[in-house]
C-alpha positions, 0 to 999 in steps of 0.5 A: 441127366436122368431124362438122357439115361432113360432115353440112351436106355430106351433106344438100347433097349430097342437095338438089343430087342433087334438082335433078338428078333434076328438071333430067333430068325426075323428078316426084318428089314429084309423079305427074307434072310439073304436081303436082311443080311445085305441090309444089317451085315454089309459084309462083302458074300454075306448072303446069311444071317449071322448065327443065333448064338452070335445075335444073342451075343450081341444082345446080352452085351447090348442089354447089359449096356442098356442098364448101364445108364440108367445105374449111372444116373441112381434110377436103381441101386447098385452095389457098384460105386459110381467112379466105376459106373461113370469109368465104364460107362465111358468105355462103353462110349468109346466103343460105339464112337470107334464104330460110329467113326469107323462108318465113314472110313474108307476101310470100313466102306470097303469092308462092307460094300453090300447094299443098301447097308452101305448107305443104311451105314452112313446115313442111320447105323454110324450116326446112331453109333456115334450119338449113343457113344456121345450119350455115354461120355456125356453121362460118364463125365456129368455123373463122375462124382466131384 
């Protein structure tokens, strides 16, 4: 289980570095801040980037979640007990299944319409969701002590 914690760490890790390199203005995927929202947004008139305190909301949360697995697995200590480690560490999963199910709803579809996040969404972001959320459970459930 180690080796599936260093990976969901890894791509966390990977994601939580996007959030900052767009919280510090990158565009990426896009050529410039209108096309990178309609590429990472979605949102029908998004046309900006979310601000900078949002995206690095979104990365202190996402590199909290990446030390998660690796604290469950016993990669380094922590004063927190395993049963509490593996109970969040599920929460955290049912957070990214719910919005990696909520990728391919209707709803969610109409909610974000822009292009190409809607296809980049069912094709990379809700699959992607819905793997690290799968990583969580599987580590939560295989971790809980006996």
């Amino acid at each position: 289980m180690i080796v599936l914690a260093v990976i969901l760490s890894f791509v966390l890790l990977l994601i939580t570095t996007l959030h900052i390199y767009w919280g510090i203005g990158g565009i990426w995927p896009g050529t410039d801040a209108r096309s990178c929202a309609h590429a990472v947004v979605g949102f029908r008139g998004v046309d900006e980037m979310p601000s900078p305190v949002a995206s690095f909301a979104v990365a202190a949360c996402l590199a909290l979640a990446t030390l998660w697995p690796l604290a469950l697995a016993g990669v380094f200590a922590t004063p927190f007990p395993k049963e509490g480690l593996a109970a969040t560490a599920l929460l955290i999963g049912i957070v990214f299944l719910g919005r990696g199910v909520a990728g391919f709803t209707p709803w969610w579809r109409r909610l974000t319409p822009e292009q190409p996040f809607a296809r980049l969404d069912q094709s990379l972001y809700s699959p992607l969701c819905l793997l690290i959320g799968l990583s969580f459970a599987v580590l939560a459930i295989t971790e809980f002590p006996a």
